[in-house]
Backbone of each chain as ProteinMPNN parsed JSONL, in Angstrom:
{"seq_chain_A": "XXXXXXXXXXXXXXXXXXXXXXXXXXXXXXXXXXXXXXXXXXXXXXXXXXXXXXXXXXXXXXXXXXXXXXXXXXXXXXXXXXX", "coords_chain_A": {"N_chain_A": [[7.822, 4.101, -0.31], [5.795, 1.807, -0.132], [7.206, -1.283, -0.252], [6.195, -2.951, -2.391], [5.445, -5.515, -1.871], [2.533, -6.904, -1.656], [-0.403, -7.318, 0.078], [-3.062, -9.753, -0.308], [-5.542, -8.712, 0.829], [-4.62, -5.956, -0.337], [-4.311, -6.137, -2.977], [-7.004, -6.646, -3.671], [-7.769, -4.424, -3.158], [-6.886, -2.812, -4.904], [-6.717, -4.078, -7.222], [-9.972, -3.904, -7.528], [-10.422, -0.712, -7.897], [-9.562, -0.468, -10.589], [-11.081, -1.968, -11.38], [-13.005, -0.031, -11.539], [-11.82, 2.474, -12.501], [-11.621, 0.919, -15.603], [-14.518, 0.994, -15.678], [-15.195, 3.672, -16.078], [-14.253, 4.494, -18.178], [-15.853, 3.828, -20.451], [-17.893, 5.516, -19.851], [-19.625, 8.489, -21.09], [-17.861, 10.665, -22.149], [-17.957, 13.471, -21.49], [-18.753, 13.067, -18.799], [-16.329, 11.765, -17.54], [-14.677, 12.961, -16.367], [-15.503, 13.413, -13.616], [-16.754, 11.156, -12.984], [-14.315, 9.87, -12.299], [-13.081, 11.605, -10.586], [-14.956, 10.802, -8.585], [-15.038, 8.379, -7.889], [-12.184, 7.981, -7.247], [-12.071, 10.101, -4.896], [-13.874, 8.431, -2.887], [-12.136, 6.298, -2.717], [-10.041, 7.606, -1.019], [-11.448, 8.893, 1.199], [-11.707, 6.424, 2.428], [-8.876, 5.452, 2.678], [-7.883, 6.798, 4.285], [-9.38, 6.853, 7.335], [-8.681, 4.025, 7.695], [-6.765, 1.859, 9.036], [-4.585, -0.724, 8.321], [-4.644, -2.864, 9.188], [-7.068, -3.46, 9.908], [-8.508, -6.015, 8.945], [-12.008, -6.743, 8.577], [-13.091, -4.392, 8.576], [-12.066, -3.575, 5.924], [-12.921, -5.395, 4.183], [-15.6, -5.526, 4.154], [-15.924, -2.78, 3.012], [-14.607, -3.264, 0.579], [-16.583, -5.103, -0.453], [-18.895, -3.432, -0.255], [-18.416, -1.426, -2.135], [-17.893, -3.115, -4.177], [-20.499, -3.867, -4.908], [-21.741, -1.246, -5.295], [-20.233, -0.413, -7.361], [-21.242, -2.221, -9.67], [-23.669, -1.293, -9.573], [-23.39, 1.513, -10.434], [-21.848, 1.326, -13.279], [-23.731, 0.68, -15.216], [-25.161, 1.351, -18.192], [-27.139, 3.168, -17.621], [-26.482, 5.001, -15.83], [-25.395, 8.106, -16.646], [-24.071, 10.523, -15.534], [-23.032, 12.005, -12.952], [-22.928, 13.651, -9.819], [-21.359, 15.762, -7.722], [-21.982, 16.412, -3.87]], "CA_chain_A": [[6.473, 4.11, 0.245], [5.121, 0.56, -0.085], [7.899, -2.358, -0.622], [5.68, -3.979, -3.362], [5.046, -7.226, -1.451], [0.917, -6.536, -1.731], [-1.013, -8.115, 0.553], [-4.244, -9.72, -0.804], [-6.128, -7.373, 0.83], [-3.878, -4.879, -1.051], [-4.35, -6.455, -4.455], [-8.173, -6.855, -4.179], [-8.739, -3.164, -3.407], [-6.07, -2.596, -6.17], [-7.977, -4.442, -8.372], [-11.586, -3.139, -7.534], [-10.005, 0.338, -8.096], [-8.826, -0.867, -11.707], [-11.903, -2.23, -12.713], [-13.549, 0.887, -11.825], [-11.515, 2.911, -13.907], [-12.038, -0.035, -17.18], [-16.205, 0.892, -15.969], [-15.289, 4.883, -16.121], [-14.189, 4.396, -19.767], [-17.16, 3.326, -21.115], [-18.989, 6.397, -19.549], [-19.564, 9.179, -21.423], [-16.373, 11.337, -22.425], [-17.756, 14.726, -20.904], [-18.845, 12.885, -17.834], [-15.748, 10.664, -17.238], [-13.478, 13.195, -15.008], [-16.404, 13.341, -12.495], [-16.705, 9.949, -12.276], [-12.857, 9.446, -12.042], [-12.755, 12.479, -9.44], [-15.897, 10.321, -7.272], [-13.584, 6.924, -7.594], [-11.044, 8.303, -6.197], [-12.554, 10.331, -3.533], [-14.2, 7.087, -2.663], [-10.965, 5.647, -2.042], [-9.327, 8.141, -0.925], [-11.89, 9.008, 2.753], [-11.295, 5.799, 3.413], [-7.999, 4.929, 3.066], [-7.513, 7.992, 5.322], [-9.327, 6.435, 8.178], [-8.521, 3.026, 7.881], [-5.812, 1.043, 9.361], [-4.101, -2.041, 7.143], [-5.069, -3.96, 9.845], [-8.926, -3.516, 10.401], [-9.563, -6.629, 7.966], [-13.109, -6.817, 8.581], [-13.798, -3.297, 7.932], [-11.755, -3.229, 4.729], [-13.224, -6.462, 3.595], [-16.5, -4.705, 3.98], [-16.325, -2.065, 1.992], [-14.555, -3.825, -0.813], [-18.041, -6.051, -0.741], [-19.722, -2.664, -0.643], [-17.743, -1.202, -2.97], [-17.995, -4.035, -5.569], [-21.968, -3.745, -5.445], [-21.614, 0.312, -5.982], [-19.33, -0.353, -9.007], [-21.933, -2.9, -10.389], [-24.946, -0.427, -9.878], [-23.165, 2.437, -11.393], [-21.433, 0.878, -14.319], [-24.81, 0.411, -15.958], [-25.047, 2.374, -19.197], [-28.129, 4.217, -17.796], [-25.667, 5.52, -15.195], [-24.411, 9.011, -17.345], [-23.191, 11.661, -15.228], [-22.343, 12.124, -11.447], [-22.45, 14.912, -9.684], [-20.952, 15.667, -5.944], [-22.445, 17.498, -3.336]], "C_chain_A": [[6.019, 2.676, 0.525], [6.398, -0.62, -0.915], [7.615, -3.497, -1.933], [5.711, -5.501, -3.199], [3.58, -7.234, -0.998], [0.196, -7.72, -1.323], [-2.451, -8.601, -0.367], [-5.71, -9.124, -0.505], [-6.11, -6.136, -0.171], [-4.851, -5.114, -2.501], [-5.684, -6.647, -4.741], [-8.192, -5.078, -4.124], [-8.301, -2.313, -4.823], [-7.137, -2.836, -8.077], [-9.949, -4.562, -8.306], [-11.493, -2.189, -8.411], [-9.862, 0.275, -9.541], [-10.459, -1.355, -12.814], [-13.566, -1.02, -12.443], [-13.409, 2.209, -12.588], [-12.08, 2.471, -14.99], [-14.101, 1.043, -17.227], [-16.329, 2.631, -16.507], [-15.186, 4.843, -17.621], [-15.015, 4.196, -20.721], [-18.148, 4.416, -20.986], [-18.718, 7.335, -20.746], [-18.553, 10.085, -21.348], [-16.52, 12.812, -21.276], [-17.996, 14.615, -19.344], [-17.523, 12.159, -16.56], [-14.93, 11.639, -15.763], [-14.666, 13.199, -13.573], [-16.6, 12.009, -12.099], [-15.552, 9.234, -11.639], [-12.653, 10.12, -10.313], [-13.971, 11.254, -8.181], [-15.267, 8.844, -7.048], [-13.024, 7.121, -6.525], [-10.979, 9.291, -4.784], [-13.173, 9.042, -2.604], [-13.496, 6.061, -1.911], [-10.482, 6.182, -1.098], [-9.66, 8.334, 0.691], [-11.854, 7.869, 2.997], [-9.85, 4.758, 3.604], [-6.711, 6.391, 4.351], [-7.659, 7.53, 6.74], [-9.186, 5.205, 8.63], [-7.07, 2.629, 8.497], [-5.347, -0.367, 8.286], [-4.522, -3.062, 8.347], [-6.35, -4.6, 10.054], [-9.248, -4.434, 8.803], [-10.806, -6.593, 7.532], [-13.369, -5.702, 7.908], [-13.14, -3.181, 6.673], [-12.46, -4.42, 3.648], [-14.684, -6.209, 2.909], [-16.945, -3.713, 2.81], [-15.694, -2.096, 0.907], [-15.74, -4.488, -1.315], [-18.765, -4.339, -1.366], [-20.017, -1.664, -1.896], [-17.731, -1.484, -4.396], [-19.939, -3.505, -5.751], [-22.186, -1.996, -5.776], [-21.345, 0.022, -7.321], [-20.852, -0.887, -10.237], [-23.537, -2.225, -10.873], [-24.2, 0.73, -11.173], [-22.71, 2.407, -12.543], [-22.717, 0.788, -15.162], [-24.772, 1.444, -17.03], [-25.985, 3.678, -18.739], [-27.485, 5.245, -17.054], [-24.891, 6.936, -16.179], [-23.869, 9.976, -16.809], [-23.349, 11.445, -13.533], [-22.13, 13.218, -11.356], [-22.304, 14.619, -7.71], [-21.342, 16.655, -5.421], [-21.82, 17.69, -2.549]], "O_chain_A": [[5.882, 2.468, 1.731], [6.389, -0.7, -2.144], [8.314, -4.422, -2.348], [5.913, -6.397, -4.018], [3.417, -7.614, 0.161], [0.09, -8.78, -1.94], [-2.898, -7.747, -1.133], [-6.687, -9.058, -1.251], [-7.055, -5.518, -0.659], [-5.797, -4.443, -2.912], [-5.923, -6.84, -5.933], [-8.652, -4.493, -5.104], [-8.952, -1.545, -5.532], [-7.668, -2.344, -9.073], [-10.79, -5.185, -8.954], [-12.07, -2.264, -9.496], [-10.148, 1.41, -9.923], [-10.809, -1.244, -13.989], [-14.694, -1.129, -12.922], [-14.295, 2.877, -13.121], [-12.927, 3.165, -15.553], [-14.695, 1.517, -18.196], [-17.29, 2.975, -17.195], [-16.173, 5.211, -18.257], [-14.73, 4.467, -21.887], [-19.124, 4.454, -21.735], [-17.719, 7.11, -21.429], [-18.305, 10.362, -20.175], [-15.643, 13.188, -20.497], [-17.683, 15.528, -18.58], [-17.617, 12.05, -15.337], [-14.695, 11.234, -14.624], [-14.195, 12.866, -12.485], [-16.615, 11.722, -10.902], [-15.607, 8.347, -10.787], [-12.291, 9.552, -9.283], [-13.6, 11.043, -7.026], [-15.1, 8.369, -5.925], [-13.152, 6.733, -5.364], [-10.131, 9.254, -3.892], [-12.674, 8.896, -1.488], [-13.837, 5.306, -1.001], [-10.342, 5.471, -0.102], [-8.78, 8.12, 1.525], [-11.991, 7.812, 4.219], [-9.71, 3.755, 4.304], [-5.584, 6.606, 4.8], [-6.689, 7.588, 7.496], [-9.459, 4.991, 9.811], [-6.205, 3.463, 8.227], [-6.194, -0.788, 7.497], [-4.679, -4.234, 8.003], [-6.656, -5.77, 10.283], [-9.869, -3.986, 7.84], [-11.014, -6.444, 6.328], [-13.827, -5.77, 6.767], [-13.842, -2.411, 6.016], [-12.469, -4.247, 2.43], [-15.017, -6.464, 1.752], [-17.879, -3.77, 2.01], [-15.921, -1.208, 0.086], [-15.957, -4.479, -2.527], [-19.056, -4.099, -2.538], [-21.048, -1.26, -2.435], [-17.634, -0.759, -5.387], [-20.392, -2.862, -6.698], [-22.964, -1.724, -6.69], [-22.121, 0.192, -8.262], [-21.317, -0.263, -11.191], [-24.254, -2.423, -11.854], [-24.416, 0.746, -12.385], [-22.998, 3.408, -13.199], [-22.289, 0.906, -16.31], [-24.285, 2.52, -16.682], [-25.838, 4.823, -19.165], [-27.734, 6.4, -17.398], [-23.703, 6.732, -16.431], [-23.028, 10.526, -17.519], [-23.944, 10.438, -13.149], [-21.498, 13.929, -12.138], [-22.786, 13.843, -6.885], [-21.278, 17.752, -5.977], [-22.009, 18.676, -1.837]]}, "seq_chain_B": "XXXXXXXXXXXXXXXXXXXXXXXXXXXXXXXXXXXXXXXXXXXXXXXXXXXXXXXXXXXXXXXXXXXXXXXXXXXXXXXXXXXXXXXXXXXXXXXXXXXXXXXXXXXXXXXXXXXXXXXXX", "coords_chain_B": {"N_chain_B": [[17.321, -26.528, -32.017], [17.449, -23.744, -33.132], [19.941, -23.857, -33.911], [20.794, -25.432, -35.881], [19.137, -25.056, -37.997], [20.422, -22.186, -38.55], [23.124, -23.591, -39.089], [22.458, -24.768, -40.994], [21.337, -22.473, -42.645], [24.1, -21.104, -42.902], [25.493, -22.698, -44.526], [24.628, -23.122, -46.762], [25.039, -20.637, -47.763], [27.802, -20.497, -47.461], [28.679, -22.068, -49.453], [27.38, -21.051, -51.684], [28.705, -18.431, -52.351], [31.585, -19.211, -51.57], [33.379, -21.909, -53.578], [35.399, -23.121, -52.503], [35.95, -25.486, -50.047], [35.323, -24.183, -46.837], [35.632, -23.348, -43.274], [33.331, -22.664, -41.025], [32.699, -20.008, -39.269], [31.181, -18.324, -38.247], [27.429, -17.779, -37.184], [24.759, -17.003, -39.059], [22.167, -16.377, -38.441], [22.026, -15.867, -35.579], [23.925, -13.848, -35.01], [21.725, -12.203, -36.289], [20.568, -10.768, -33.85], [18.594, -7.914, -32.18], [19.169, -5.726, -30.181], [16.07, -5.289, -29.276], [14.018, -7.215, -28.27], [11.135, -9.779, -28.712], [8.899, -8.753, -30.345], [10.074, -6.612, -31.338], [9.972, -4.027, -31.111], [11.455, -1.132, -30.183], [13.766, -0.185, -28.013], [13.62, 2.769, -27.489], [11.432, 3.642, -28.795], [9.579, 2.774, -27.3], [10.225, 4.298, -24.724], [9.492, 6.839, -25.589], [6.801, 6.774, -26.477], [5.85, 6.115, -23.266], [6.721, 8.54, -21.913], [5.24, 10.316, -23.543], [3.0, 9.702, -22.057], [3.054, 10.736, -19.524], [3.282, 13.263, -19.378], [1.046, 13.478, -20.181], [-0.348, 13.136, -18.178], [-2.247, 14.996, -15.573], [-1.006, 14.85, -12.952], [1.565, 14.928, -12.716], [4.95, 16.251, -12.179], [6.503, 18.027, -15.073], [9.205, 18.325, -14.854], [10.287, 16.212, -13.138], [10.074, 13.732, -14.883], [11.674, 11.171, -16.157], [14.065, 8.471, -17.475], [14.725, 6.895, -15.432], [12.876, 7.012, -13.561], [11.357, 6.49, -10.64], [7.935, 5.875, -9.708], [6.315, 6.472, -7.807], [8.324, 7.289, -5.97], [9.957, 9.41, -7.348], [8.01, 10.355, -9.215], [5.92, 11.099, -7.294], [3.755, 9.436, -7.122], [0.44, 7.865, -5.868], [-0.284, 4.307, -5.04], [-2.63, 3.965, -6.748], [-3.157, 5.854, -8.658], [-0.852, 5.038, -9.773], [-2.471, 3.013, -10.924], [-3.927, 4.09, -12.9], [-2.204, 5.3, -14.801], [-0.922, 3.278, -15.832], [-3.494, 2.223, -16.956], [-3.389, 4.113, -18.965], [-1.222, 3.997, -20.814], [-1.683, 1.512, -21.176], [-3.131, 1.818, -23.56], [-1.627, 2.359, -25.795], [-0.186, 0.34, -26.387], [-0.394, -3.096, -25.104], [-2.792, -4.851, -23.421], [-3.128, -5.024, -20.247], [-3.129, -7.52, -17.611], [-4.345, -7.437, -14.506], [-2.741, -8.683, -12.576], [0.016, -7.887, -13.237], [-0.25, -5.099, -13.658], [0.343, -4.52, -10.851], [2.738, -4.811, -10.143], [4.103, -3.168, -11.458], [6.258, -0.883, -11.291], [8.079, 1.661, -11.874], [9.263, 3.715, -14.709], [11.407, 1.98, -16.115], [10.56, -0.067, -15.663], [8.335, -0.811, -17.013], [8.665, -0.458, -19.447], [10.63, -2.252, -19.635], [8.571, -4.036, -19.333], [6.676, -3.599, -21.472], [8.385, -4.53, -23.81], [8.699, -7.623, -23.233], [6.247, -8.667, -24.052], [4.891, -10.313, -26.749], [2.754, -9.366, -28.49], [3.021, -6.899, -28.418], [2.601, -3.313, -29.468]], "CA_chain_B": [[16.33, -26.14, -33.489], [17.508, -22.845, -33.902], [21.438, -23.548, -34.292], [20.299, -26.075, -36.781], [18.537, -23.789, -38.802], [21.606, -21.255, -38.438], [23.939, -23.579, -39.092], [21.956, -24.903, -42.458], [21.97, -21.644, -43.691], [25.739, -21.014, -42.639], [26.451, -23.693, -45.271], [23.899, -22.349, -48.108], [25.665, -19.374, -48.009], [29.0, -20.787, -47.953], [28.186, -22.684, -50.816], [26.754, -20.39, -52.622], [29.636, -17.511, -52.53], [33.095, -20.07, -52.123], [33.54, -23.324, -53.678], [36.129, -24.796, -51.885], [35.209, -25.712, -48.299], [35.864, -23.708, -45.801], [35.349, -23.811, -41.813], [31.975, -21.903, -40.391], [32.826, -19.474, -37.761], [29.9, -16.916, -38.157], [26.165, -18.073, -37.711], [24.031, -15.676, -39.481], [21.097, -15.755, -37.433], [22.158, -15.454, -34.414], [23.906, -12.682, -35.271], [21.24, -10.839, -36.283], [19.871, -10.169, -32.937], [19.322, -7.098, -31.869], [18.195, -5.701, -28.576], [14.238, -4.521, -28.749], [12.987, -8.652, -28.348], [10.43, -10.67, -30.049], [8.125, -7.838, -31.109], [10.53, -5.526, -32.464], [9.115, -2.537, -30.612], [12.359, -0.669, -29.757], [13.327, 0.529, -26.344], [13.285, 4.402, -27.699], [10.091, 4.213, -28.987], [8.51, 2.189, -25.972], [10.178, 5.29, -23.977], [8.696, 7.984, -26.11], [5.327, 6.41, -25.604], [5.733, 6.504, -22.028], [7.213, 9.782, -21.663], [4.172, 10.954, -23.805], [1.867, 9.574, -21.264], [3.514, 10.911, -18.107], [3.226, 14.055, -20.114], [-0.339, 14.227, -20.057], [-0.546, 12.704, -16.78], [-1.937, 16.059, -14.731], [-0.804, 14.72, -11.39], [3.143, 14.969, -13.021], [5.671, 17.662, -12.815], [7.379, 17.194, -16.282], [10.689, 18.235, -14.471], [10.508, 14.858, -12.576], [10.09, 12.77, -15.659], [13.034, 10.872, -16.579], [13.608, 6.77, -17.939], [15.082, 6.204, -14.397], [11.889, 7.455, -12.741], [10.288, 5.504, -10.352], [6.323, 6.318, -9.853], [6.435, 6.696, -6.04], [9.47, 8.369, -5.576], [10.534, 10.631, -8.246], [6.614, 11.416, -10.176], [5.017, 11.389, -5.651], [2.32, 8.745, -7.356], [0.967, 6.529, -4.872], [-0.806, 3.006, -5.868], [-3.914, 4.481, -7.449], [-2.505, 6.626, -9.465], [-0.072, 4.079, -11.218], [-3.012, 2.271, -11.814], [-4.59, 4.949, -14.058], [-1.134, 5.917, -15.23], [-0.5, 1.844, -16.558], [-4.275, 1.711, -18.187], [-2.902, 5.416, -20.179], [-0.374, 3.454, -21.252], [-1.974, 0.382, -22.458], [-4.075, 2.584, -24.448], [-0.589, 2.508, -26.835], [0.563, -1.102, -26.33], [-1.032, -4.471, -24.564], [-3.969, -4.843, -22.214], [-1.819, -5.457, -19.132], [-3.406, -8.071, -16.538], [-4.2, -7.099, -12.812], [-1.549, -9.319, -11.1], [1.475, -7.663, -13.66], [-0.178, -4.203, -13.243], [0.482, -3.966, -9.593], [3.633, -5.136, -10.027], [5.127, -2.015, -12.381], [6.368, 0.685, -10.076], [9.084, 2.243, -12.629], [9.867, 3.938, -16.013], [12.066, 0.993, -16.716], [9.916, -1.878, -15.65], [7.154, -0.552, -17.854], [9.226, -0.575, -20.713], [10.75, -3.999, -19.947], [7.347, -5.222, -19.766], [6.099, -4.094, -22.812], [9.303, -5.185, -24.588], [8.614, -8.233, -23.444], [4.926, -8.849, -24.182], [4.943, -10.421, -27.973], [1.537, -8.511, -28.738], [2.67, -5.158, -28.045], [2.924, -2.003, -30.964]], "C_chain_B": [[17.21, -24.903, -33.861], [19.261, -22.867, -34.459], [21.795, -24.691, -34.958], [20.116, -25.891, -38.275], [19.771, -23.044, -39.514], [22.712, -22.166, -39.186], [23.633, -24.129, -41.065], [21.742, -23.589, -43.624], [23.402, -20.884, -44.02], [25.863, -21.662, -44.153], [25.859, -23.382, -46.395], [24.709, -21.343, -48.411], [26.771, -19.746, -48.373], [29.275, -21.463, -49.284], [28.446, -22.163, -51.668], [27.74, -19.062, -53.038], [30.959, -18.798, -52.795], [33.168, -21.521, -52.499], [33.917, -23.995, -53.065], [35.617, -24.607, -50.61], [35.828, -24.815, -47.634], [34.81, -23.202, -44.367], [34.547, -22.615, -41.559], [32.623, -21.309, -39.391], [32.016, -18.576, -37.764], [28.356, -17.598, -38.155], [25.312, -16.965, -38.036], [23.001, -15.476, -38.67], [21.115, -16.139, -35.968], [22.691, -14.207, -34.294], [23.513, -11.436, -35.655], [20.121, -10.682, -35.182], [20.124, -9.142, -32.722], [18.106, -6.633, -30.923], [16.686, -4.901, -28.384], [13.323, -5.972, -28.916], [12.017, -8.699, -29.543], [9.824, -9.551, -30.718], [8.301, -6.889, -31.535], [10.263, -3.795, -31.912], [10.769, -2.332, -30.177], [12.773, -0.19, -28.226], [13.123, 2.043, -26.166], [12.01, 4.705, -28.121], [9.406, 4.141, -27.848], [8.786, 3.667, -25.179], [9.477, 6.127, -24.608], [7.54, 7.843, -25.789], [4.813, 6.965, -24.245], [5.895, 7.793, -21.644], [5.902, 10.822, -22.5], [2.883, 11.069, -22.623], [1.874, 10.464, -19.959], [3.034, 12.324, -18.45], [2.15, 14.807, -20.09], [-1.026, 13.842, -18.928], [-0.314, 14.341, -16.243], [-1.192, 16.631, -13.352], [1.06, 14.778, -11.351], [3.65, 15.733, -13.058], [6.747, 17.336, -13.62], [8.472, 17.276, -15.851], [10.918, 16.718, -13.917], [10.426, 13.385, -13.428], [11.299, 12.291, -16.292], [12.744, 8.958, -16.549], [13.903, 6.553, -16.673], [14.173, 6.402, -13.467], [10.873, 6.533, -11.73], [8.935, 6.311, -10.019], [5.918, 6.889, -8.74], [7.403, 7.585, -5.565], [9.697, 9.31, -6.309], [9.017, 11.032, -8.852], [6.0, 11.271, -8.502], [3.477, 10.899, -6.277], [2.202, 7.704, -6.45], [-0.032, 5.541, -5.895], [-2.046, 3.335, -7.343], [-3.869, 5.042, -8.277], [-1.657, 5.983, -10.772], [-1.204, 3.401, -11.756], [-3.546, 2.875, -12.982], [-3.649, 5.411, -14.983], [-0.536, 4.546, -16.601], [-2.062, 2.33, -17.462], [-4.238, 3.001, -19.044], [-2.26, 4.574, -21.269], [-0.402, 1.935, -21.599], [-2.513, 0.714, -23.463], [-2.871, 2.182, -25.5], [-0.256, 1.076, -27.27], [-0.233, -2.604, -26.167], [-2.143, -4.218, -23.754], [-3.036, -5.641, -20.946], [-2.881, -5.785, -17.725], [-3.079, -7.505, -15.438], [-2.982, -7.2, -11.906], [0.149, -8.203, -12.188], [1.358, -5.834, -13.8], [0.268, -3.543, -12.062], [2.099, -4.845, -9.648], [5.078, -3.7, -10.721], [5.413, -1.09, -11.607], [7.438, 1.732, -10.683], [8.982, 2.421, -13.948], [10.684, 2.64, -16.75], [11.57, -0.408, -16.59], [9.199, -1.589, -16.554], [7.751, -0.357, -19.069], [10.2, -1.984, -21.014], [9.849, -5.001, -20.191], [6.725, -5.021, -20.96], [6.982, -4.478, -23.96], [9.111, -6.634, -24.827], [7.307, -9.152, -23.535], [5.49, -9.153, -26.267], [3.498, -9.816, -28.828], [1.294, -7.158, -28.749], [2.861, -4.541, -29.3], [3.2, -1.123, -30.43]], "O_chain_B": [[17.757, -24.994, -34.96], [19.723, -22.045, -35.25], [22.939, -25.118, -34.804], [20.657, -26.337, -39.287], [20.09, -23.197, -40.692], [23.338, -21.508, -40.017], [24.358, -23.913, -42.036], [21.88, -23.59, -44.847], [23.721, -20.276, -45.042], [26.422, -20.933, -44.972], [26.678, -23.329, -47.313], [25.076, -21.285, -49.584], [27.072, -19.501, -49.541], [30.225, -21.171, -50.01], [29.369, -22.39, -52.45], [27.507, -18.627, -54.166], [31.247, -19.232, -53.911], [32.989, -22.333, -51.591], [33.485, -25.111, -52.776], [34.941, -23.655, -50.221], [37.021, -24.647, -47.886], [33.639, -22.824, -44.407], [35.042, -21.53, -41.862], [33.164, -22.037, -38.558], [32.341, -17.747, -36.914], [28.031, -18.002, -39.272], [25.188, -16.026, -37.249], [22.887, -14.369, -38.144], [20.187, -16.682, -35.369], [22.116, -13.391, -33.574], [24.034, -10.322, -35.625], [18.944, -10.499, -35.492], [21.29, -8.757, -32.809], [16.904, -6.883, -30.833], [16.364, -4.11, -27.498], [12.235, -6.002, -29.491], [11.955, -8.147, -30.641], [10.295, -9.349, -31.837], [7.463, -6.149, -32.051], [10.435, -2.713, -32.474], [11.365, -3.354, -29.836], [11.909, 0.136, -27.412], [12.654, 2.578, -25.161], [11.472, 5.792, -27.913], [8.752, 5.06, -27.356], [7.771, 4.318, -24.93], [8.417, 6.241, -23.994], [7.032, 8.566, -24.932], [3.92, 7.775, -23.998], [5.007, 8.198, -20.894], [5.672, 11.954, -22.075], [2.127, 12.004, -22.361], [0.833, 10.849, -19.426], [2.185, 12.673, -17.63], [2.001, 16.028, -20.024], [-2.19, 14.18, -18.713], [0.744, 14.971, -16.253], [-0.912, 17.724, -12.859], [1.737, 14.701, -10.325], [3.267, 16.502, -13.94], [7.707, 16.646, -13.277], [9.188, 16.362, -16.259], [11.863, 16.101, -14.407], [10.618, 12.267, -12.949], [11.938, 13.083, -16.984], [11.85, 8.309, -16.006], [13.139, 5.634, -16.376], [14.509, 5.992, -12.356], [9.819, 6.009, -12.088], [9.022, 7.535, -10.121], [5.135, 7.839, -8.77], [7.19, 8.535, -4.811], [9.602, 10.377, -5.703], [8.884, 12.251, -8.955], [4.842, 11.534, -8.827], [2.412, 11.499, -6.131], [3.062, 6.886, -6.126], [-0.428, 5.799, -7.032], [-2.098, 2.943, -8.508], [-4.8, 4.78, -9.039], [-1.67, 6.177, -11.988], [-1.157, 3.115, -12.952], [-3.627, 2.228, -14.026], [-4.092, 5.938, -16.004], [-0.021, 4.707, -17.708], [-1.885, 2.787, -18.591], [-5.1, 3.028, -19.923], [-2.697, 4.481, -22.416], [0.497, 1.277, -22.121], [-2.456, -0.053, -24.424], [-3.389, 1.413, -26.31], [-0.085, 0.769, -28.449], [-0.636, -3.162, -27.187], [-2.288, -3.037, -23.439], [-2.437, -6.715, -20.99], [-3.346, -4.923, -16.98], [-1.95, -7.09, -15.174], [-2.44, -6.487, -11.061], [1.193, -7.972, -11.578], [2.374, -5.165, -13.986], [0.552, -2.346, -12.028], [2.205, -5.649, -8.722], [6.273, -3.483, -10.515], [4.465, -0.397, -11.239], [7.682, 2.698, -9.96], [8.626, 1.432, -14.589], [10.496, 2.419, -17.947], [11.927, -1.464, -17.114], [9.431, -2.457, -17.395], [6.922, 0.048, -19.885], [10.443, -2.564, -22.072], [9.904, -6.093, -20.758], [6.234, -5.968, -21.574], [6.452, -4.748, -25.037], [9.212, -7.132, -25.948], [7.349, -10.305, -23.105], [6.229, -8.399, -26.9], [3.509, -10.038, -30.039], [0.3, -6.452, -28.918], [3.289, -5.228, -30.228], [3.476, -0.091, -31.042]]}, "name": "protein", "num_of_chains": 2, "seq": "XXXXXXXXXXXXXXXXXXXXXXXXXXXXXXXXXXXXXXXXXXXXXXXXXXXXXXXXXXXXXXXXXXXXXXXXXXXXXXXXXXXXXXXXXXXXXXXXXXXXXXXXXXXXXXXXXXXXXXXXXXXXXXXXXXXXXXXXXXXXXXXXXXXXXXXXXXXXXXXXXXXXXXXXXXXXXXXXXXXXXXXXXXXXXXXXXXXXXXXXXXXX"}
């Protein structure tokens, strides 16, 4: 699948992804797969329509991305739900 | 230093069992290496570990688990996935930095790396 020569593109969204897991851990136990499941949906619509090329737009919503993480990580943050 | 060491207790020993002199051909500690590195963690346990994790990894079909397994090919995990699959599996061992997480893509790297981490259990 992927040669493991990770662009730094790669390795930031890698490590966004990583330290939004570390923030899921901290949540509440009965809440955590919902927050895991909205992660990774998160990721997931847009590494569907993205291209590896469209810097800008991936650069983007790693910025946007990071300030999500930083809101929701907050302790007051306890459950997630998807509509 | 260490064939120093080795060779100073070579000669304690010899000493200490035969009087008359006789010629060193064994160093004791070197000879007692033995293959699970500095921290002693074995390479059967480190697998058991792992093989526990994969285990309770839902996204795994246990038929596809095996030490020669890579993460991508044989368990059909892509990037995202190992990453949640590595912080399972520090839960047991080390806290395993960003840059050497995205680097593990195998059953056997992930047990070379925590072999060779001197902090791991």
């Amino acid at each position: 699948m992927n040669p493991r020569k990770l662009s730094g593109l790669q390795k930031d969204a890698l490590r966004l992804y990583r330290d939004c897991l570390r923030a899921i851990e901290k949540k509440p136990e009965e809440s955590r797969a919902r927050f895991q499941a909205f992660a990774r949906h998160e990721f997931e619509k847009n590494i569907a329509s993205l291209r590896r090329t469209d810097v800008k737009a991936i650069e983007h919503l790693l910025r946007v991305g990071r300030r999500r993480l930083e809101q929701y990580q907050s302790p007051n943050v306890r459950d997630i739900t998807i509509v | 230093m260490f064939r120093l060491a080795s060779l100073r207790i070579a000669s304690a020993r010899v000493l200490a069992t035969r009087p008359t002199a006789v010629r060193r051909t064994v160093m004791p500690a070197l000879a007692l290496r033995w293959y699970s590195a500095g921290n002693g963690l074995h390479h059967s346990v480190v697998l058991d570990q792992i093989f526990q994790v994969l285990h309770d990894f839902d996204k795994i079909h246990k038929e596809n688990i095996s030490s020669g397994a890579d993460f991508s090919i044989a368990l059909g995990l892509d990037s995202l996935d190992t990453l949640k699959l590595i912080m399972a599996i520090e839960a047991f061992s080390v806290e395993i930095p960003d840059e050497d997480a995205m680097r593990i893509t195998t059953v056997a790297a992930t047990i070379n790396y925590i072999q060779g981490r001197d902090d791991a259990r």
